[in-house]
C-alpha positions in Angstrom: 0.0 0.0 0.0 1.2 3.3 -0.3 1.7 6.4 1.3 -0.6 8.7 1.4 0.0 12.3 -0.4 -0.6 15.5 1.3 -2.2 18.8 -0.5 1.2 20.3 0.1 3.2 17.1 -1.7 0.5 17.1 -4.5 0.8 20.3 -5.4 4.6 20.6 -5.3 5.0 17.5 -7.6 1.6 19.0 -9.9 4.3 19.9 -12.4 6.1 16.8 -12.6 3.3 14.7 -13.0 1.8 16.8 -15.6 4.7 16.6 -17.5 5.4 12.9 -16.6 8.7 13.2 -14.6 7.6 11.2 -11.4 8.7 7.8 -11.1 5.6 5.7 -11.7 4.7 5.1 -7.5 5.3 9.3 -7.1 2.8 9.5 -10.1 0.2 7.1 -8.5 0.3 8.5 -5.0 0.1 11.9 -6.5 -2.5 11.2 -8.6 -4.9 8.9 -6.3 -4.7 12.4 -3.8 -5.6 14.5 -6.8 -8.6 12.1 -7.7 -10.1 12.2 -4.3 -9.4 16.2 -2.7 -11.7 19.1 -3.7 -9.3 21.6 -2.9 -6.3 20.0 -5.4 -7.9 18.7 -8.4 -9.2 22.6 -9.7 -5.5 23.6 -9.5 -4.3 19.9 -11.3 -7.4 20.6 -13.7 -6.0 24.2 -14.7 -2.4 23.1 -14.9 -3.2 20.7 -17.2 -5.0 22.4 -19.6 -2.8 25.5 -19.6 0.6 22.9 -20.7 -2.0 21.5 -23.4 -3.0 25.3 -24.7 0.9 26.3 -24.8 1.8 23.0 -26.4 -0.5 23.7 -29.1 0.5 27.3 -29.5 4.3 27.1 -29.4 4.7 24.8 -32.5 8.1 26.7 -33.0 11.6 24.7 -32.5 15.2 26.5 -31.5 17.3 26.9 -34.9 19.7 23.8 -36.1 22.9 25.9 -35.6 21.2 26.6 -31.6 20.3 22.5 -31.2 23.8 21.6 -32.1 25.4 24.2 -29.5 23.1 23.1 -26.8 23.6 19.6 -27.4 27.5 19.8 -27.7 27.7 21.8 -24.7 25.5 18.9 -22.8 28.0 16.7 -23.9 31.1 18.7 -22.7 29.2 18.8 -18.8 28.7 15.4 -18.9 32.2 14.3 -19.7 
């Protein structure tokens, strides 16, 4: 079973979960508390609607010459 998720924990991970970065146990925990609190889901509800309207206005991608730099220089921190 797991733990339960405060208001506090769901909204601090609301992000994260929108944008699937939680760990598949984070996701459910946060998700089961969003499902079942009044005062949570409106905020979860919003959140997720406003990524879906930017997503769908902001069809524009960086220049090739701007990808390669970013990428290289990714690859230079890693190392």
């Amino acid at each position: 079973m797991t733990e339960k998720c405060t208001c506090g924990e769901a909204l601090e991970e609301l992000w994260a979960l929108i944008d699937n970065e939680l760990c598949t146990e984070d996701a459910q925990r946060v998700q089961e508390h969003l499902d079942r609190c009044r005062t949570c889901y409106p905020q979860y509800d919003f959140d997720r609607a406003y990524r879906q309207l930017v997503a769908l206005q902001c069809r524009e991608t960086a220049p090739a010459e701007l990808r390669r730099k970013v990428f290289m220089r990714l690859l230079e921190d890693g190392a």
